[in-house]
N, C-alpha and C positions, 0 to 999 in steps of 0.2 A: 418074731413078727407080731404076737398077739400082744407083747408089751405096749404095741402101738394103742390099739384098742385099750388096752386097758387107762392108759396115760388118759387117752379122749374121754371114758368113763366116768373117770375121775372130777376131769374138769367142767364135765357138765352137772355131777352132782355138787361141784363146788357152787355152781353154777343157779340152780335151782337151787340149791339150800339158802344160797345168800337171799335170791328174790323172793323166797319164801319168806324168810325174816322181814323183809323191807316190807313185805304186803301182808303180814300179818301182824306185824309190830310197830310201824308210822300211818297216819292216815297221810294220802295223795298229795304231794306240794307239801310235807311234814321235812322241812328240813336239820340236821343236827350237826353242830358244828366241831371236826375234828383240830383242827388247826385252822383258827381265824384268818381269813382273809384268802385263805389258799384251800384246803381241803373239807368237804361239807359230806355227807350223806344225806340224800335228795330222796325222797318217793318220786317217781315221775314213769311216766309210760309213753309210748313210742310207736306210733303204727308207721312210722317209714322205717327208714331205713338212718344211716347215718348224717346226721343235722336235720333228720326229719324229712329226706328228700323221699320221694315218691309216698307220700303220708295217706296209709289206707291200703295201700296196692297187694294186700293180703295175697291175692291168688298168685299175683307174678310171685312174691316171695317163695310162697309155695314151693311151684314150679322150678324157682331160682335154687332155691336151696335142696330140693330132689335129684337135678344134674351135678350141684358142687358138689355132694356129698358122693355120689353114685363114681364120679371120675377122682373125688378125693379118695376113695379103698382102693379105686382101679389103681392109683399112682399107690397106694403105699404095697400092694400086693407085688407089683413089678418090677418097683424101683427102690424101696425102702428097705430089704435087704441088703442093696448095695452101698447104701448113704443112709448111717443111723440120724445121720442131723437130718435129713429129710424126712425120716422116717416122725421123727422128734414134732417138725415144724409139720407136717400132714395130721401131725397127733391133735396140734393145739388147734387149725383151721378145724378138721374136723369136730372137736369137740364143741368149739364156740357158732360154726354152724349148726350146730342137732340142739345146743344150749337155746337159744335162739329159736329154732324153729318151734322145739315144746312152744315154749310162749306162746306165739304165733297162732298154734294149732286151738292151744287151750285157754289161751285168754284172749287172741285176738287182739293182741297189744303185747310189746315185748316191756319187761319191767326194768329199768335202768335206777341206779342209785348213787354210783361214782360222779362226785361233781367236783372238777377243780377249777380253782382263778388261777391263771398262769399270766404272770408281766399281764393285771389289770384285764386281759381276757377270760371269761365266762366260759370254758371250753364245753361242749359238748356234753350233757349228763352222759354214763356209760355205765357196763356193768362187766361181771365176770368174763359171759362170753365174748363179747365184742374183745376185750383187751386180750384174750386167748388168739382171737381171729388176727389181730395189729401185730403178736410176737409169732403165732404162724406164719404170716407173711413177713413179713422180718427176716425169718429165718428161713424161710425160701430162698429174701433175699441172696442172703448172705451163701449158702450151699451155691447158687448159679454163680456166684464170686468167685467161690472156689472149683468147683468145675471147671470154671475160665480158665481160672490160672493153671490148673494141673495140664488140661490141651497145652494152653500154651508152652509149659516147660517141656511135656510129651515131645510137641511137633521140633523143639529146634535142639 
């Protein structure tokens, strides 16, 4: 079980290593271009949330990311012995929450640098943890999938 922990560990030092680079090595709006037209590394900063909704709302963050993380250990403590892919996908929410929250705490802005154009769209600047949070829940998904189906083959 502490594999769990240590997986989120991991990816929040991936996490913070990167943002460290990006804010120690581009200034602000410093963009570099990996693959033209499609992939860029952006400086950019972020006090909302995702697309920039609730921008500022620092305390709710807080607060928001103090119960996910608190009910993210409760679930992996519980239930992640019994489901390693849950255990796996608790690893990456957690870790891209607490990713995220550093920021938050200490810079008061979270630092985002992944920028892609997808089919002519501008998606979202993002960064490590965010994209750890998308394959967490991802992979939520996918274990309640299976769950499903295992009931389902159990009950008939």
């Amino acid at each position: 079980m502490y594999w769990y922990y240590i997986i989120a560990l991991l990816i929040i030092a991936l996490d913070q290593a990167s943002k460290w680079l990006i804010v120690t090595k581009l200034e602000l709006g410093e963009r570099l271009t990996i693959i033209e037209n499609f992939f860029y590394i952006t400086s950019h900063r972020n006090t909302g949330a995702a697309w920039g909704i609730l921008e500022g709302q620092m305390t709710f963050f807080y607060i928001v990311t103090v119960i996910v993380v608190a009910v993210v250990v409760y679930y992996i403590q519980a239930y992640a012995k019994d489901s390693k892919l849950l255990g796996l996908a608790l690893s990456f929410v957690l870790g891209g929450a607490v990713g995220n929250f550093i920021d938050r705490v200490f810079r008061k802005e979270v630092v985002d640098f992944f920028d892609f154009i997808i089919f002519g769209y501008d998606f979202p600047i993002f960064n490590v943890a965010d994209s750890s949070l998308v394959v967490g829940v991802f992979l939520i998904i996918i274990t309640m999938f299976i769950d499903e189906r295992r009931k389902g083959k159990m009950s008939t």
